[in-house]
C-alpha positions in Angstrom: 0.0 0.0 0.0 1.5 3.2 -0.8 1.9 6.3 1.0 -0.1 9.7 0.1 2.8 11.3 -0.9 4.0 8.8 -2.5 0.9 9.2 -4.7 0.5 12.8 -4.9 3.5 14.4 -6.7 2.1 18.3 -6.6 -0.7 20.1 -7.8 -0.6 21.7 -11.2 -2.1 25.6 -10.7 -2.3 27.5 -13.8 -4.9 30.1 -15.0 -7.1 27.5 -16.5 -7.3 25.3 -13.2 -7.7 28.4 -10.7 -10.7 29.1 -12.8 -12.0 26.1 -12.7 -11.6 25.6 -8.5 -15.0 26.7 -7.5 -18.4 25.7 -8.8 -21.3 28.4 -7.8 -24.0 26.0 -8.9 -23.1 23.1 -6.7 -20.7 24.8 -4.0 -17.8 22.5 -4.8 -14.3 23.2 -5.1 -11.9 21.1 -7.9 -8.9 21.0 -7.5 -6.2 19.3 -10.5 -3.0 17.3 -9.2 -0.1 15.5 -11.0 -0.1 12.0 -9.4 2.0 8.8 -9.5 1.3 7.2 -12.9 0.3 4.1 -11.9 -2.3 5.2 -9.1 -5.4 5.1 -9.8 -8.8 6.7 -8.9 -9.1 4.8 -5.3 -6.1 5.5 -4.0 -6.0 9.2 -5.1 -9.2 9.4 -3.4 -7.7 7.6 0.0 -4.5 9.7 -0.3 -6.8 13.3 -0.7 -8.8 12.4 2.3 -5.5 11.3 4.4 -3.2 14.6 3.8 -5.9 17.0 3.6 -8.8 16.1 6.1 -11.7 16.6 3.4 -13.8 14.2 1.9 -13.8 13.6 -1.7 -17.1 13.0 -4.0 -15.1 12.3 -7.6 -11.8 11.8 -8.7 -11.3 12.2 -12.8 -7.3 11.1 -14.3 -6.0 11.6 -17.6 -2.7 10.5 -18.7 -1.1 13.8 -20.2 1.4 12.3 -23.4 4.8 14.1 -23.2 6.1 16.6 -25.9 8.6 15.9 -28.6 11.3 18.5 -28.2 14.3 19.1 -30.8 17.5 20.1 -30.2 19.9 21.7 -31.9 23.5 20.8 -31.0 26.7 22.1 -32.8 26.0 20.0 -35.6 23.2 18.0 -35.5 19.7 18.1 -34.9 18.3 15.7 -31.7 15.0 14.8 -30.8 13.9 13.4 -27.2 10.8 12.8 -25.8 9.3 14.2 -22.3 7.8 11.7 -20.1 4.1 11.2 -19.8 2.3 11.9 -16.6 -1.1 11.6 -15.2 -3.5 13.8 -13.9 -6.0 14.1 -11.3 -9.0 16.3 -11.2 -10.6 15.6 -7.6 -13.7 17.0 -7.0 -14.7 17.8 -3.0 -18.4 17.5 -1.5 -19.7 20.6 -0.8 -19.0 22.6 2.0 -15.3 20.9 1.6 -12.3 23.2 0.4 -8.5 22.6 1.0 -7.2 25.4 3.1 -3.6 25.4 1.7 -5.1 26.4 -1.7 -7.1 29.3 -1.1 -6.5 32.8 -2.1 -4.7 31.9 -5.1 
Protein backbone atom coordinates (compact mmCIF):
# COMPACT_ATOMS: atom_id res chain seq x y z
CA UNK A 1 0.00 0.00 0.00
CA UNK A 2 1.48 3.21 -0.81
CA UNK A 3 1.92 6.30 1.02
CA UNK A 4 -0.06 9.67 0.14
CA UNK A 5 2.82 11.29 -0.85
CA UNK A 6 4.04 8.80 -2.47
CA UNK A 7 0.95 9.20 -4.67
CA UNK A 8 0.49 12.83 -4.91
CA UNK A 9 3.47 14.44 -6.73
CA UNK A 10 2.14 18.28 -6.64
CA UNK A 11 -0.67 20.08 -7.81
CA UNK A 12 -0.62 21.70 -11.17
CA UNK A 13 -2.11 25.64 -10.69
CA UNK A 14 -2.28 27.47 -13.79
CA UNK A 15 -4.94 30.06 -14.96
CA UNK A 16 -7.14 27.52 -16.50
CA UNK A 17 -7.26 25.26 -13.20
CA UNK A 18 -7.74 28.39 -10.73
CA UNK A 19 -10.67 29.14 -12.79
CA UNK A 20 -11.99 26.11 -12.68
CA UNK A 21 -11.58 25.58 -8.46
CA UNK A 22 -15.03 26.69 -7.54
CA UNK A 23 -18.41 25.65 -8.82
CA UNK A 24 -21.26 28.40 -7.80
CA UNK A 25 -24.01 26.04 -8.93
CA UNK A 26 -23.12 23.09 -6.66
CA UNK A 27 -20.71 24.82 -3.96
CA UNK A 28 -17.79 22.55 -4.83
CA UNK A 29 -14.32 23.24 -5.13
CA UNK A 30 -11.88 21.06 -7.91
CA UNK A 31 -8.93 21.04 -7.49
CA UNK A 32 -6.17 19.35 -10.53
CA UNK A 33 -3.03 17.25 -9.20
CA UNK A 34 -0.11 15.52 -11.00
CA UNK A 35 -0.06 12.03 -9.36
CA UNK A 36 1.98 8.76 -9.49
CA UNK A 37 1.28 7.19 -12.93
CA UNK A 38 0.31 4.11 -11.89
CA UNK A 39 -2.29 5.22 -9.09
CA UNK A 40 -5.42 5.14 -9.81
CA UNK A 41 -8.79 6.65 -8.90
CA UNK A 42 -9.15 4.83 -5.29
CA UNK A 43 -6.08 5.48 -3.97
CA UNK A 44 -5.95 9.23 -5.09
CA UNK A 45 -9.16 9.39 -3.41
CA UNK A 46 -7.66 7.63 -0.03
CA UNK A 47 -4.53 9.70 -0.27
CA UNK A 48 -6.80 13.31 -0.65
CA UNK A 49 -8.85 12.36 2.30
CA UNK A 50 -5.50 11.28 4.37
CA UNK A 51 -3.23 14.58 3.76
CA UNK A 52 -5.91 17.05 3.58
CA UNK A 53 -8.84 16.12 6.05
CA UNK A 54 -11.73 16.56 3.42
CA UNK A 55 -13.79 14.19 1.94
CA UNK A 56 -13.76 13.59 -1.74
CA UNK A 57 -17.09 13.04 -3.99
CA UNK A 58 -15.12 12.28 -7.59
CA UNK A 59 -11.82 11.82 -8.67
CA UNK A 60 -11.31 12.22 -12.81
CA UNK A 61 -7.28 11.09 -14.27
CA UNK A 62 -6.04 11.56 -17.64
CA UNK A 63 -2.72 10.46 -18.72
CA UNK A 64 -1.07 13.79 -20.20
CA UNK A 65 1.41 12.27 -23.39
CA UNK A 66 4.83 14.14 -23.16
CA UNK A 67 6.12 16.55 -25.89
CA UNK A 68 8.62 15.87 -28.57
CA UNK A 69 11.31 18.47 -28.24
CA UNK A 70 14.30 19.07 -30.84
CA UNK A 71 17.46 20.06 -30.21
CA UNK A 72 19.86 21.65 -31.88
CA UNK A 73 23.49 20.77 -30.97
CA UNK A 74 26.70 22.11 -32.77
CA UNK A 75 26.03 19.99 -35.58
CA UNK A 76 23.20 17.98 -35.46
CA UNK A 77 19.70 18.11 -34.93
CA UNK A 78 18.26 15.74 -31.65
CA UNK A 79 15.03 14.83 -30.81
CA UNK A 80 13.85 13.40 -27.17
CA UNK A 81 10.76 12.79 -25.79
CA UNK A 82 9.25 14.23 -22.28
CA UNK A 83 7.84 11.72 -20.07
CA UNK A 84 4.08 11.20 -19.82
CA UNK A 85 2.29 11.88 -16.65
CA UNK A 86 -1.11 11.61 -15.18
CA UNK A 87 -3.55 13.83 -13.95
CA UNK A 88 -5.99 14.07 -11.31
CA UNK A 89 -9.02 16.32 -11.19
CA UNK A 90 -10.55 15.64 -7.58
CA UNK A 91 -13.73 17.04 -6.99
CA UNK A 92 -14.75 17.76 -2.95
CA UNK A 93 -18.35 17.54 -1.53
CA UNK A 94 -19.70 20.55 -0.80
CA UNK A 95 -19.02 22.56 2.04
CA UNK A 96 -15.31 20.85 1.62
CA UNK A 97 -12.25 23.15 0.43
CA UNK A 98 -8.54 22.57 1.01
CA UNK A 99 -7.19 25.41 3.07
CA UNK A 100 -3.64 25.44 1.67
CA UNK A 101 -5.08 26.39 -1.68
CA UNK A 102 -7.14 29.34 -1.07
CA UNK A 103 -6.51 32.84 -2.11
CA UNK A 104 -4.71 31.94 -5.13
Amino acid sequence: MKEAYQILIAPHITDKTVKKNYDRLNDAHTYVFRVDIKSNKFEIKRAIESYFGVQVDAVNTLIVRGKVKRAQLRTKVTTGKLPNWKKAYVKLKSGNKIAEFEGM
